[in-house]
N, CA, C and O atoms as CSV, one atom per row, in Angstrom:
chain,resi,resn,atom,element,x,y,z
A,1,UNK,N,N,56.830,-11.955,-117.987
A,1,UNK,CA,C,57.188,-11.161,-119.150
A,1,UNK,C,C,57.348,-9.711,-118.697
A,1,UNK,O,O,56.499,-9.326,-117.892
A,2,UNK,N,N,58.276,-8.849,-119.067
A,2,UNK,CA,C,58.848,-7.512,-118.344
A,2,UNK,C,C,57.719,-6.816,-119.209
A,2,UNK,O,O,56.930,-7.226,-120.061
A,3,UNK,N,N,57.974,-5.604,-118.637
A,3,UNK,CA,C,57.130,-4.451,-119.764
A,3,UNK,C,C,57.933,-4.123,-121.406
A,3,UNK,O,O,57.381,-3.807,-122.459
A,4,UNK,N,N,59.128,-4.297,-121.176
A,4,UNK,CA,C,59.941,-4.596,-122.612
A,4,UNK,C,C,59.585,-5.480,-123.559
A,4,UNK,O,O,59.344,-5.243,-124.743
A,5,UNK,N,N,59.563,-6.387,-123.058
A,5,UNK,CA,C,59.181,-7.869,-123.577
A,5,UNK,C,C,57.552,-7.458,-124.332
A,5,UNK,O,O,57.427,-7.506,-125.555
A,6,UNK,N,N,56.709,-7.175,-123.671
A,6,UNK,CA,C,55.422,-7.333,-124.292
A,6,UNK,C,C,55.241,-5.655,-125.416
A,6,UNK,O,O,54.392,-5.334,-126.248
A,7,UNK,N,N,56.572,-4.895,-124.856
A,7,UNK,CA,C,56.297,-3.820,-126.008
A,7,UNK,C,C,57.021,-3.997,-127.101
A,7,UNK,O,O,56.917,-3.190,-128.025
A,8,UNK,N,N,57.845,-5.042,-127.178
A,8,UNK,CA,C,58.581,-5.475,-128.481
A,8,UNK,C,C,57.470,-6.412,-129.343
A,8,UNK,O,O,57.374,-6.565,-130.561
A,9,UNK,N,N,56.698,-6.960,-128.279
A,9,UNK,CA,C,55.539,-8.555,-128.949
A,9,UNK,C,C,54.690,-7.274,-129.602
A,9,UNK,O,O,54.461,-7.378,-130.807
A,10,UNK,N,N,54.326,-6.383,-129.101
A,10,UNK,CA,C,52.984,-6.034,-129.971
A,10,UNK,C,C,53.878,-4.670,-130.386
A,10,UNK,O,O,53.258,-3.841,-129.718
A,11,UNK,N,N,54.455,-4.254,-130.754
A,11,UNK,CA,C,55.255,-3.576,-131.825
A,11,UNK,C,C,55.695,-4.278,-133.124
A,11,UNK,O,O,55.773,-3.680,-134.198
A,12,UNK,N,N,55.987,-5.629,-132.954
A,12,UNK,CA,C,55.798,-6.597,-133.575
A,12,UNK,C,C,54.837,-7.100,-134.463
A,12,UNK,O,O,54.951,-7.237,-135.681
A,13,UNK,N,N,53.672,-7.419,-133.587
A,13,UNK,CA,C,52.246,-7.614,-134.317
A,13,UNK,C,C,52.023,-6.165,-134.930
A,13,UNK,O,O,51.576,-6.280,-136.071
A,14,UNK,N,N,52.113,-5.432,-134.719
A,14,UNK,CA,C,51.915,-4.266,-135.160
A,14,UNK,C,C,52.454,-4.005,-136.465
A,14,UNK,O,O,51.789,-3.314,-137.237
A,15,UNK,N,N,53.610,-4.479,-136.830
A,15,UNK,CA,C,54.525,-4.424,-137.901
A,15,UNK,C,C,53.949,-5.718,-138.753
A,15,UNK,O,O,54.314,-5.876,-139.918
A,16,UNK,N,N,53.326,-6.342,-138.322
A,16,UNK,CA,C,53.211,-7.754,-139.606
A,16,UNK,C,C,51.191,-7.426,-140.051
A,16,UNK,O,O,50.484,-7.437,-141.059
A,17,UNK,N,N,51.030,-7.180,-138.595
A,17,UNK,CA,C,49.148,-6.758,-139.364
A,17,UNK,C,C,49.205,-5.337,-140.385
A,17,UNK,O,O,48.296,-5.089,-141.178
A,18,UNK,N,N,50.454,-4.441,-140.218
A,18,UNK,CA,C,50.163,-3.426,-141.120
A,18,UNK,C,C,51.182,-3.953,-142.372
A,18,UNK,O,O,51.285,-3.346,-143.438
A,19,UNK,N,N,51.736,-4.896,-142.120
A,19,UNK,CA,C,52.620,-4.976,-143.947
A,19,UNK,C,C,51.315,-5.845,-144.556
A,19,UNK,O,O,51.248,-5.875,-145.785
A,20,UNK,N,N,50.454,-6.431,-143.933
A,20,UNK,CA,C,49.391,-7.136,-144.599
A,20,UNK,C,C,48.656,-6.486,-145.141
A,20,UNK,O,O,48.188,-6.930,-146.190
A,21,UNK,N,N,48.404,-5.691,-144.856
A,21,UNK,CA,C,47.373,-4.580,-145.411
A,21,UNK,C,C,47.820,-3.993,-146.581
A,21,UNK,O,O,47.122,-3.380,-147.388
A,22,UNK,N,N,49.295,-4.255,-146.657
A,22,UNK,CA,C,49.917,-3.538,-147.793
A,22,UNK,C,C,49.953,-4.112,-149.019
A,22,UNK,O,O,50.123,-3.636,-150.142
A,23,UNK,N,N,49.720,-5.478,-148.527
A,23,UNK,CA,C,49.843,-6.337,-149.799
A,23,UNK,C,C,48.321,-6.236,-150.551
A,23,UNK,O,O,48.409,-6.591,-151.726
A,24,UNK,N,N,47.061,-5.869,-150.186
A,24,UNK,CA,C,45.929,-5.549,-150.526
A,24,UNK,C,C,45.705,-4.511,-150.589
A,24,UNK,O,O,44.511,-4.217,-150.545
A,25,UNK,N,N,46.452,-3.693,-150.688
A,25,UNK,CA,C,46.376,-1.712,-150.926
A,25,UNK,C,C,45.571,-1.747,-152.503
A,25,UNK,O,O,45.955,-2.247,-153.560
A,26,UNK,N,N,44.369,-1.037,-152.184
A,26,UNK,CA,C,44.077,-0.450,-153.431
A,26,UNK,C,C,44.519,-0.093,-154.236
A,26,UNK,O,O,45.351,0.815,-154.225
A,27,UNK,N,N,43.972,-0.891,-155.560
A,27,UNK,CA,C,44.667,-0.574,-157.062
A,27,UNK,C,C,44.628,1.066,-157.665
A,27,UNK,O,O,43.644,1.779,-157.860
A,28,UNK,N,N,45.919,1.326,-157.851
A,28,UNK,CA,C,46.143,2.650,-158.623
A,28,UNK,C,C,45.042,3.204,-158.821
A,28,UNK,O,O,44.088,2.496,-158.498
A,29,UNK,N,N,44.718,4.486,-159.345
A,29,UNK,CA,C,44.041,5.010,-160.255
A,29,UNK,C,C,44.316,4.893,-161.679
A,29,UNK,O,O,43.265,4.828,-162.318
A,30,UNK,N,N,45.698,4.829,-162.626
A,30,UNK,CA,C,46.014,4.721,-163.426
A,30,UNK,C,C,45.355,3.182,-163.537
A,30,UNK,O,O,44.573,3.237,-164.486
A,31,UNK,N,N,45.342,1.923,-163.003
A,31,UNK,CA,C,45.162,0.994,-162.866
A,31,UNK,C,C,43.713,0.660,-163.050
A,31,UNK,O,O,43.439,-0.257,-163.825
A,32,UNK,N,N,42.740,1.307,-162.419
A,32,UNK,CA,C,41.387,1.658,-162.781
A,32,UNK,C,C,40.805,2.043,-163.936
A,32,UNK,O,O,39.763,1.553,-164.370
A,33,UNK,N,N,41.361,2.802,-164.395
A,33,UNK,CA,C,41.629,3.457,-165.735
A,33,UNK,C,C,41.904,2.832,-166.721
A,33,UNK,O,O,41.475,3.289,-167.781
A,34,UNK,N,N,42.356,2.123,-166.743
A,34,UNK,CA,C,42.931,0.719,-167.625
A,34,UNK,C,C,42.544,-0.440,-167.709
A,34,UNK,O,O,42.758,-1.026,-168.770
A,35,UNK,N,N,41.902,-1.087,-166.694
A,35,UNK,CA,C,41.398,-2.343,-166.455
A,35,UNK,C,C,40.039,-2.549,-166.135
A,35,UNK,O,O,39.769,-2.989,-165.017
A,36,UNK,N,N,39.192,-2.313,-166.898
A,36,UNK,CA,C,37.559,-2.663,-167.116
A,36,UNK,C,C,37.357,-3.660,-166.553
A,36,UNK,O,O,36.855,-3.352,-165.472
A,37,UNK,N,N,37.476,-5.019,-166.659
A,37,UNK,CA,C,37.523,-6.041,-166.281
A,37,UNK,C,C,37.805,-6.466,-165.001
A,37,UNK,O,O,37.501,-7.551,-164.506
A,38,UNK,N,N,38.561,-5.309,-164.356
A,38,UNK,CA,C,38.612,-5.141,-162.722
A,38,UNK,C,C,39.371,-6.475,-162.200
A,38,UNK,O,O,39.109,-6.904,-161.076
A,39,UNK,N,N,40.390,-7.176,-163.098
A,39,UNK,CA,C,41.242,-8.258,-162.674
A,39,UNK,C,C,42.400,-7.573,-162.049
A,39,UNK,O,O,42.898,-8.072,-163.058
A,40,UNK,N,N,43.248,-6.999,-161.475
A,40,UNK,CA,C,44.111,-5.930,-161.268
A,40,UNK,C,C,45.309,-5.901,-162.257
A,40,UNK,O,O,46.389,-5.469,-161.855
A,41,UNK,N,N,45.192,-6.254,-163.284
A,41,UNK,CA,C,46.113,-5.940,-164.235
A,41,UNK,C,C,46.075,-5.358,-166.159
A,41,UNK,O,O,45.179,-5.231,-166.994
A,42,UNK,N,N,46.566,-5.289,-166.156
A,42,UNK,CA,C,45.999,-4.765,-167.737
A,42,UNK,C,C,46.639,-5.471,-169.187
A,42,UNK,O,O,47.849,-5.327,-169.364
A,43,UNK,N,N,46.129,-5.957,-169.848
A,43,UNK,CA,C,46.530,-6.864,-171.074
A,43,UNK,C,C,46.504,-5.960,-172.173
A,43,UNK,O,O,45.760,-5.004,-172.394
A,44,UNK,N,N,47.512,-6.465,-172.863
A,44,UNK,CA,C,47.675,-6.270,-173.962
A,44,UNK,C,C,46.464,-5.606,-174.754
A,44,UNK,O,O,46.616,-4.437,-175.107
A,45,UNK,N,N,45.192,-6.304,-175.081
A,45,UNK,CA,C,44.293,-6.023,-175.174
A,45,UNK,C,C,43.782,-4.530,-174.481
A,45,UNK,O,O,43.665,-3.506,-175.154
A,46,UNK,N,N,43.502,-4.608,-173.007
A,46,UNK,CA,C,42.953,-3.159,-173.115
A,46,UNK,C,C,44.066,-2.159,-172.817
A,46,UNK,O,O,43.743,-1.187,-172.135
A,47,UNK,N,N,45.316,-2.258,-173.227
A,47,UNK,CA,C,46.279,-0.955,-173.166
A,47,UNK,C,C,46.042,-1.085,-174.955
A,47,UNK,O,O,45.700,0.041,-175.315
A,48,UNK,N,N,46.078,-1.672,-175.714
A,48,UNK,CA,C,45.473,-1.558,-176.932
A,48,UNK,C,C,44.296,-0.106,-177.184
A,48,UNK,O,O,44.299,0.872,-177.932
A,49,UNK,N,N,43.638,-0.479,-176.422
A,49,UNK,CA,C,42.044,-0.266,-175.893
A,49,UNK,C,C,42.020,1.371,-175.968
A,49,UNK,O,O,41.672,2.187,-176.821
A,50,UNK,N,N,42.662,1.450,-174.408
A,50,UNK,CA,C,43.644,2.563,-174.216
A,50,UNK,C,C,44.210,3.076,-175.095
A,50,UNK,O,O,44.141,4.225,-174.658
A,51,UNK,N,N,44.935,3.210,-176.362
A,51,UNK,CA,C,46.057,3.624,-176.902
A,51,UNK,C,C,45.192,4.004,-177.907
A,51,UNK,O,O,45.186,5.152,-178.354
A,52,UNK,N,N,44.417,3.074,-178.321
A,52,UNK,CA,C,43.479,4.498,-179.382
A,52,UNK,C,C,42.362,5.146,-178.817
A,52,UNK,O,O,41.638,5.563,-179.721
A,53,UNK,N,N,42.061,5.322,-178.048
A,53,UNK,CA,C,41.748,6.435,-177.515
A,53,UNK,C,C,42.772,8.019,-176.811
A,53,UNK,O,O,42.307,9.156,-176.730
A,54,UNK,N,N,43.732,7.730,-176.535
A,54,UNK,CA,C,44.863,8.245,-176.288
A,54,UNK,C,C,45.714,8.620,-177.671
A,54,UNK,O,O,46.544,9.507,-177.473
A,55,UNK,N,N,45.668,8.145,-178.946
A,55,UNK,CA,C,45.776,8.018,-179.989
A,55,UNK,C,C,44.807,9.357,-180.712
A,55,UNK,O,O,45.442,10.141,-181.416
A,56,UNK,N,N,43.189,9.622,-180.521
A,56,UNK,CA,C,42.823,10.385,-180.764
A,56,UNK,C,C,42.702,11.338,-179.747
A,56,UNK,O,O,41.532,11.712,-179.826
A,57,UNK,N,N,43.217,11.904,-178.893
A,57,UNK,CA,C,43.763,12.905,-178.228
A,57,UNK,C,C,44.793,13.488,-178.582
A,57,UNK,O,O,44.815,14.718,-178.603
A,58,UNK,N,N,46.046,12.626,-178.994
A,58,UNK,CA,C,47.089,13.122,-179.323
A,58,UNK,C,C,47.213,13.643,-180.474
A,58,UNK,O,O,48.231,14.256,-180.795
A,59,UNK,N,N,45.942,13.435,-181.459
A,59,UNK,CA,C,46.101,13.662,-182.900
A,59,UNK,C,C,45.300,14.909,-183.113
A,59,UNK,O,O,44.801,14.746,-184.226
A,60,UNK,N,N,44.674,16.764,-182.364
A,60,UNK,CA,C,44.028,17.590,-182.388
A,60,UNK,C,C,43.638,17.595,-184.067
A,60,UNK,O,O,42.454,17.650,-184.400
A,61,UNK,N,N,44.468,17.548,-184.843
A,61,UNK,CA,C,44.518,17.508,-186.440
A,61,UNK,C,C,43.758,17.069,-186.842
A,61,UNK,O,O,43.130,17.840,-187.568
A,62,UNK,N,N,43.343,16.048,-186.791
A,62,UNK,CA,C,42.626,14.838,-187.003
A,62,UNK,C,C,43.249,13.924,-188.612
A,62,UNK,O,O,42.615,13.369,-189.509
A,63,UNK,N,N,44.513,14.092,-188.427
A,63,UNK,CA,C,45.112,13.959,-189.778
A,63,UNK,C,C,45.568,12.071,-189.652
A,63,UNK,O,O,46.159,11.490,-190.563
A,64,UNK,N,N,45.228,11.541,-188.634
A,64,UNK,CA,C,45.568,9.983,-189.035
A,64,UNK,C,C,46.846,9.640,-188.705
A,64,UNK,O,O,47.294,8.542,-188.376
A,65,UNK,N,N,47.506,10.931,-188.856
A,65,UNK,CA,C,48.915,10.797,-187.920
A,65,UNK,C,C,49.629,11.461,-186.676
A,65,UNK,O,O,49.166,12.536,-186.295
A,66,UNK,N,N,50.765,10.901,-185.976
A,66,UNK,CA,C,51.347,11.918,-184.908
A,66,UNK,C,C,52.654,12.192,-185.437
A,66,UNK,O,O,53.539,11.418,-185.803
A,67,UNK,N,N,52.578,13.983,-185.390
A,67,UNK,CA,C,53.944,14.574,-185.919
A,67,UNK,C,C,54.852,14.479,-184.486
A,67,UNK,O,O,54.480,14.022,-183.405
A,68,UNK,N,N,56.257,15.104,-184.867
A,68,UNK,CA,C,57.406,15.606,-183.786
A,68,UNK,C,C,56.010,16.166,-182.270
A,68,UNK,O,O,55.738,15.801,-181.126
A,69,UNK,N,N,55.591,17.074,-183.138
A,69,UNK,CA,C,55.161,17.815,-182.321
A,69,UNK,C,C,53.920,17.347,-181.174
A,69,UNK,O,O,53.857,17.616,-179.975
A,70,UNK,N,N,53.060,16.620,-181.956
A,70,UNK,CA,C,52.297,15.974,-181.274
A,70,UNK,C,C,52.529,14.499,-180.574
A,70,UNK,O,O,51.581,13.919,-180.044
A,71,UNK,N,N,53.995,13.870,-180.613
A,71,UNK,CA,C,54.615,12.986,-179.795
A,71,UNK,C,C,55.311,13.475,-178.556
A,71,UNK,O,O,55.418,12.839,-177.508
A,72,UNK,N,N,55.841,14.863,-178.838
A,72,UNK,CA,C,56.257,15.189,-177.514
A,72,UNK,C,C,55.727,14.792,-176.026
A,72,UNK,O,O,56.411,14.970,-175.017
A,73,UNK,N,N,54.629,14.320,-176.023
A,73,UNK,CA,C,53.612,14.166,-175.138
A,73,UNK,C,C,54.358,12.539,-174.190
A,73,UNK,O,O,54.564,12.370,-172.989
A,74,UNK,N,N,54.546,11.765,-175.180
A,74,UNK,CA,C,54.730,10.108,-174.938
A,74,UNK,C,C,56.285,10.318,-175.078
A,74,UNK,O,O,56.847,9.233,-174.931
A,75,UNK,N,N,57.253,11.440,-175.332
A,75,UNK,CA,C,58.756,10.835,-175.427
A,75,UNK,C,C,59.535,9.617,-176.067
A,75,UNK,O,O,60.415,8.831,-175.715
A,76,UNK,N,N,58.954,9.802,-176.910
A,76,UNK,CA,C,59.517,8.387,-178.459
A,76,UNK,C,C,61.053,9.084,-178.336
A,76,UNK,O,O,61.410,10.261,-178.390
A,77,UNK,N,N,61.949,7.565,-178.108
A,77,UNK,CA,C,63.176,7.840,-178.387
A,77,UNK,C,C,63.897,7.205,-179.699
A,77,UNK,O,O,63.861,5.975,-179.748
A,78,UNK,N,N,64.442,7.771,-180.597
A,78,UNK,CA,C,65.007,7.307,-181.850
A,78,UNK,C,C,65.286,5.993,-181.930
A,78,UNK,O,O,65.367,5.409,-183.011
A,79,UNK,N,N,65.436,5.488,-180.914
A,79,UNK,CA,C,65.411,3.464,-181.156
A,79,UNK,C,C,63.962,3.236,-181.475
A,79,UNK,O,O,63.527,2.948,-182.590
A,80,UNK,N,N,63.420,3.359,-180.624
A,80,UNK,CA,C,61.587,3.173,-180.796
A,80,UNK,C,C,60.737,3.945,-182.010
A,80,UNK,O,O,59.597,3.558,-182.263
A,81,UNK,N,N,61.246,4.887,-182.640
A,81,UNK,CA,C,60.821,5.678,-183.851
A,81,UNK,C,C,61.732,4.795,-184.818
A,81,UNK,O,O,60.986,4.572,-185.772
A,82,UNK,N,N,62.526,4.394,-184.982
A,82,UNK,CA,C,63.620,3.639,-185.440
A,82,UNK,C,C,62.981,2.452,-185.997
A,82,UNK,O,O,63.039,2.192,-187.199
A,83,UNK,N,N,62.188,1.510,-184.884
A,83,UNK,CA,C,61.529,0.399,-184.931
A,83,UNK,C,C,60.073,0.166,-185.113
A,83,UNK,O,O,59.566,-0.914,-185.416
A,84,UNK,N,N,59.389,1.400,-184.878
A,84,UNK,CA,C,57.566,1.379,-185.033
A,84,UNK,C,C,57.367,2.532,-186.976
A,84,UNK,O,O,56.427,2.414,-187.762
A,85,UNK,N,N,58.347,3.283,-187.106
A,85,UNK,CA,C,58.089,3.650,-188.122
A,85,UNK,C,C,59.167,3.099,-189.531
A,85,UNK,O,O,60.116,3.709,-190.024
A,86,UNK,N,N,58.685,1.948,-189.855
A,86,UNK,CA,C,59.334,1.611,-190.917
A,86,UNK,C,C,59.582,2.741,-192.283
A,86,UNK,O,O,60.596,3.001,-192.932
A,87,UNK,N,N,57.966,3.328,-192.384
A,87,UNK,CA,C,58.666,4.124,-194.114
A,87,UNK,C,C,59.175,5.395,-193.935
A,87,UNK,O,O,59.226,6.271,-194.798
A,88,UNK,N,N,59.728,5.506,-192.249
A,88,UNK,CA,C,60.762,6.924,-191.927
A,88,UNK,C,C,59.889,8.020,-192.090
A,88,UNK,O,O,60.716,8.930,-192.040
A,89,UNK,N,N,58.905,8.518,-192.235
A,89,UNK,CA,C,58.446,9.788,-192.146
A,89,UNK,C,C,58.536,10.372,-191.418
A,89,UNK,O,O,58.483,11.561,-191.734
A,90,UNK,N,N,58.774,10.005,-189.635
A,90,UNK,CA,C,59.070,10.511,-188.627
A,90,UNK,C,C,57.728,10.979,-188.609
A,90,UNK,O,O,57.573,12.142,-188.240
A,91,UNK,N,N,56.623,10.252,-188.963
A,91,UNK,CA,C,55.285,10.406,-187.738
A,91,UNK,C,C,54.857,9.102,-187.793
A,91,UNK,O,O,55.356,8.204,-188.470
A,92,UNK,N,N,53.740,9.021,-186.919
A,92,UNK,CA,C,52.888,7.485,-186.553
A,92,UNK,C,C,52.062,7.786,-186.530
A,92,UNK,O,O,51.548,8.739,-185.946
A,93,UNK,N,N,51.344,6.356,-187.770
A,93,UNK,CA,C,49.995,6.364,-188.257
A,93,UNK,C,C,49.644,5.659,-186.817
A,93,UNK,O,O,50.374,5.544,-185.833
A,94,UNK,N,N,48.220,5.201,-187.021
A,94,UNK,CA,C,47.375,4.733,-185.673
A,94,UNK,C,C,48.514,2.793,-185.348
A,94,UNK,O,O,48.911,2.206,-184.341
A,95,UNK,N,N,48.569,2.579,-186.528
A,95,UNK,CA,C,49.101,1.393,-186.285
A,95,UNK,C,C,50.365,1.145,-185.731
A,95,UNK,O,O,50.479,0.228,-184.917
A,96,UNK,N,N,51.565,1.993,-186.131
A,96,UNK,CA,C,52.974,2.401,-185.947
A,96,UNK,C,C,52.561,2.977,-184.239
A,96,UNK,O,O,53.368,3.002,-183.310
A,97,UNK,N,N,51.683,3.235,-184.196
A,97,UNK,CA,C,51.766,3.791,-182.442
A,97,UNK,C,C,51.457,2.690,-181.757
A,97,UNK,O,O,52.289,2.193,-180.998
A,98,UNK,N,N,50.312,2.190,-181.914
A,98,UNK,CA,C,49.799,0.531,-181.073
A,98,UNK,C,C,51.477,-0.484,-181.199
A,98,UNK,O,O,51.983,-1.056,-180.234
A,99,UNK,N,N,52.115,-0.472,-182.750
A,99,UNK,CA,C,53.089,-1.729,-182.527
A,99,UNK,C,C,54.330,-0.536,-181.324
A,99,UNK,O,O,55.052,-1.243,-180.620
A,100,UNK,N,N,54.473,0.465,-181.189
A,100,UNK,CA,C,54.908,1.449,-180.127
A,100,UNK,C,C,54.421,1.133,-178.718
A,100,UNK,O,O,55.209,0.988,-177.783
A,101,UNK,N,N,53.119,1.033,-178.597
A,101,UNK,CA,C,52.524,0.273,-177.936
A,101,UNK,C,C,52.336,-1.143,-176.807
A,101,UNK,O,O,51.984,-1.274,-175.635
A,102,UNK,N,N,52.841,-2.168,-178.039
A,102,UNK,CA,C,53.180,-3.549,-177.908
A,102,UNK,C,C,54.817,-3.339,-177.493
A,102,UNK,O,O,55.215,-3.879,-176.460
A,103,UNK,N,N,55.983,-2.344,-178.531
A,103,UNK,CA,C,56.914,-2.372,-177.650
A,103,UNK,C,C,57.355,-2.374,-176.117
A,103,UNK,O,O,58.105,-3.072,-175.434
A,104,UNK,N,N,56.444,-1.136,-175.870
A,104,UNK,CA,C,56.534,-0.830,-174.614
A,104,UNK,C,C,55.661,-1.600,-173.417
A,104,UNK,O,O,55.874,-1.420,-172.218
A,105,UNK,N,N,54.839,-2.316,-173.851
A,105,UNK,CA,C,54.417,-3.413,-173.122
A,105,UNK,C,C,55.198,-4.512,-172.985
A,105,UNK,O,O,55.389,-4.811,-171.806
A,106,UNK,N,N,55.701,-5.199,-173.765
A,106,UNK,CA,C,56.608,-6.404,-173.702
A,106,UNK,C,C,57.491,-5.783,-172.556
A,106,UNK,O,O,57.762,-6.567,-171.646
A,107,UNK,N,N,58.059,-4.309,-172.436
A,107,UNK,CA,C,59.114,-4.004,-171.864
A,107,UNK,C,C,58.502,-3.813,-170.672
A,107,UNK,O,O,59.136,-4.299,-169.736
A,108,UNK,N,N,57.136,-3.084,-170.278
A,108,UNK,CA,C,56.751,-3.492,-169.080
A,108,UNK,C,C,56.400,-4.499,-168.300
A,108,UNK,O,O,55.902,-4.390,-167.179
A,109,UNK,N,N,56.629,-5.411,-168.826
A,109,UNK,CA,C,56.165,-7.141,-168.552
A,109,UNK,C,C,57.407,-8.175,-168.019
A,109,UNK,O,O,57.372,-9.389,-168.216
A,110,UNK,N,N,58.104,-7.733,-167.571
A,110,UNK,CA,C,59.494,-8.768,-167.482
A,110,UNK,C,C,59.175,-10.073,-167.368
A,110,UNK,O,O,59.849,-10.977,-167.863
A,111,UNK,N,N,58.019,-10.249,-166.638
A,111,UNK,CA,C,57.731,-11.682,-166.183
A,111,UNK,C,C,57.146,-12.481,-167.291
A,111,UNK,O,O,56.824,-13.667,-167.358
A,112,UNK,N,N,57.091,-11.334,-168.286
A,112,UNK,CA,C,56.084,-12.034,-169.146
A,112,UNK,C,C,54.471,-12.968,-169.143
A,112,UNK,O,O,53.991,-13.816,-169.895
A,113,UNK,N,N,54.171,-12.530,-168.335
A,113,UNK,CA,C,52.913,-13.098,-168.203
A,113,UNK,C,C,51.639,-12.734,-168.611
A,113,UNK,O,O,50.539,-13.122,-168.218
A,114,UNK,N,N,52.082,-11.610,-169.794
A,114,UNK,CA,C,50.858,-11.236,-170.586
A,114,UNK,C,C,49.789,-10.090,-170.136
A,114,UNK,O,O,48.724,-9.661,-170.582
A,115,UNK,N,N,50.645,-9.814,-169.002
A,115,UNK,CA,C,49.515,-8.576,-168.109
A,115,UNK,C,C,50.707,-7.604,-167.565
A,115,UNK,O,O,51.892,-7.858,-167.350
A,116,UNK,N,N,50.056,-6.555,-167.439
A,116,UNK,CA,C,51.369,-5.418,-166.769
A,116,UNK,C,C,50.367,-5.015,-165.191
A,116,UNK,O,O,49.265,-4.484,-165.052
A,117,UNK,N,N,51.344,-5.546,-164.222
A,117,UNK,CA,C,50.577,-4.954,-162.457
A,117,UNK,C,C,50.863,-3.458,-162.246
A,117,UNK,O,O,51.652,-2.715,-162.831
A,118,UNK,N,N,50.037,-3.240,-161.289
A,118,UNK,CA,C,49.990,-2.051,-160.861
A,118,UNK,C,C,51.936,-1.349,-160.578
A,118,UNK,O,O,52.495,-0.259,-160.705
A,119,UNK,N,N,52.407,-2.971,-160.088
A,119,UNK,CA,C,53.720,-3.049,-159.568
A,119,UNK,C,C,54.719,-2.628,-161.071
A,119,UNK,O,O,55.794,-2.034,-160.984
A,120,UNK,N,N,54.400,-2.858,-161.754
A,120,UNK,CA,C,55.162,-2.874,-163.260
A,120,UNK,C,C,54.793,-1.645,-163.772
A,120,UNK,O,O,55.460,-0.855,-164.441
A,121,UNK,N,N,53.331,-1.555,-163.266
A,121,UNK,CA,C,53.413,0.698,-163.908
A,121,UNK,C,C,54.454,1.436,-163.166
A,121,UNK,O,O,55.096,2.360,-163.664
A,122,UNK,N,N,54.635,0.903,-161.690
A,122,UNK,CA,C,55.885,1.814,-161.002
A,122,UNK,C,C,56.805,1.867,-161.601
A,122,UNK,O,O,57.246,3.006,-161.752
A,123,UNK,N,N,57.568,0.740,-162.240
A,123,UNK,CA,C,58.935,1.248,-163.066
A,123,UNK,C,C,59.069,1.992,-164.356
A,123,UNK,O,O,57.986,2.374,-164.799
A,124,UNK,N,N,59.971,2.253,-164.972
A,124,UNK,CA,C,60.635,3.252,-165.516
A,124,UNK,C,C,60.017,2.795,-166.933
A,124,UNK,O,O,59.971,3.602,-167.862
A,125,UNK,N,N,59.452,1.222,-167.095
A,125,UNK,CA,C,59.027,1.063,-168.724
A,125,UNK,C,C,57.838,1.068,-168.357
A,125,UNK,O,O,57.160,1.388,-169.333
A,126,UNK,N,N,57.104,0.857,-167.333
A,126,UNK,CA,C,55.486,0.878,-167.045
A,126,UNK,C,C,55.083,2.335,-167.047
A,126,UNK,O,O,54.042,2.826,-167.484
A,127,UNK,N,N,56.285,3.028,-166.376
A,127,UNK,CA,C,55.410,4.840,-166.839
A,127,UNK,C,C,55.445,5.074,-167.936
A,127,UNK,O,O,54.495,5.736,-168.354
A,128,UNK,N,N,56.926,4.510,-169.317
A,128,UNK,CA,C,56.547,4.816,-170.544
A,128,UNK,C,C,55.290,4.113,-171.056
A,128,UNK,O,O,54.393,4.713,-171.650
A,129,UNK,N,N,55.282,3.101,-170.848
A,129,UNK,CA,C,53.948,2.404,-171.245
A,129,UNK,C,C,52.659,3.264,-171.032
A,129,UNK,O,O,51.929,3.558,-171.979
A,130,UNK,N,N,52.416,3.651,-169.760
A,130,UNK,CA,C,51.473,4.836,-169.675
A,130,UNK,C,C,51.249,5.922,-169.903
A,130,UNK,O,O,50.302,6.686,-169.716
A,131,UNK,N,N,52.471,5.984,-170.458
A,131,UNK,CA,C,52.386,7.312,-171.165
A,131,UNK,C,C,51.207,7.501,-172.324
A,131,UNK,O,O,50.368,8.398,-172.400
A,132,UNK,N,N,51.436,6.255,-173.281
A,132,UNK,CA,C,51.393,5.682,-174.399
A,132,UNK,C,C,49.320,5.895,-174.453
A,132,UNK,O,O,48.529,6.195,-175.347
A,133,UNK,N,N,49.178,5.529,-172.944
A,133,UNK,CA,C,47.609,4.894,-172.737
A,133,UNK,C,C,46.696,5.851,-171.997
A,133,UNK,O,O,45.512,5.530,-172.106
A,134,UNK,N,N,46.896,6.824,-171.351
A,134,UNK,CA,C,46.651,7.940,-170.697
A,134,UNK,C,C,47.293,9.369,-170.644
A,134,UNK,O,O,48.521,9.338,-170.723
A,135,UNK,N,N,46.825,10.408,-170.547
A,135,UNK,CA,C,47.550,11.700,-170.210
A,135,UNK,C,C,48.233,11.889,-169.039
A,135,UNK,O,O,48.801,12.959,-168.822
């Protein structure tokens, strides 16, 4: 075996023992934050969990609802205000935010499997989703 030969073999091993490691990379912090239960994913249930507590943060007022002003935070776009606030007031009571909530979970879930991964907070509906559940 040349000296080439054995620096391609363990450049090699080198490349498959460190993608392994990758597949067991420590769960998020956002992920921690979310999942009590320490299964690495987060259900419906505790982004629920999450969301009213995040729910009374967003509300300084303490008025039961979130105005324009105090949504700015989560970026509600007129389809989703459209669909979580039925009697149009253009704010959200505690409930109108959770079914906001459930929207944006279903949408972080493609696979549907009832849990959102660490992998599903990376995309573009898992950060809205977190928006929703954390600062």
């Amino acid at each position: 075996m040349t000296a080439r030969t054995r620096f391609i073999h363990r450049a090699a091993a080198l490349v498959v023992a460190g993608s392994a490691g990758l597949a067991f990379a420590a769960p998020s912090a956002l992920l921690k934050a979310l999942d009590p239960d320490n299964d690495g994913t987060v259900s419906l249930a505790e982004a629920r969990t999450a969301a009213e507590a995040r729910f009374a943060a967003l509300d300084p007022d303490q008025d039961g609802t979130l105005d324009a002003k105090e949504l700015e935070a989560v970026k509600i776009t007129r389809a989703e205000l459209g669909t979580v606030d039925p009697d149009r007031d253009g704010k959200l009571d505690k409930a109108e935010y959770l079914a906001l909530v459930e929207l944006r979970f279903k949408a972080a879930d493609p696979d549907n499997d009832g849990t959102v991964s660490d992998a599903e907070f990376g995309t573009k509906a898992g950060k809205a989703l977190a928006s929703l559940l954390v600062k």
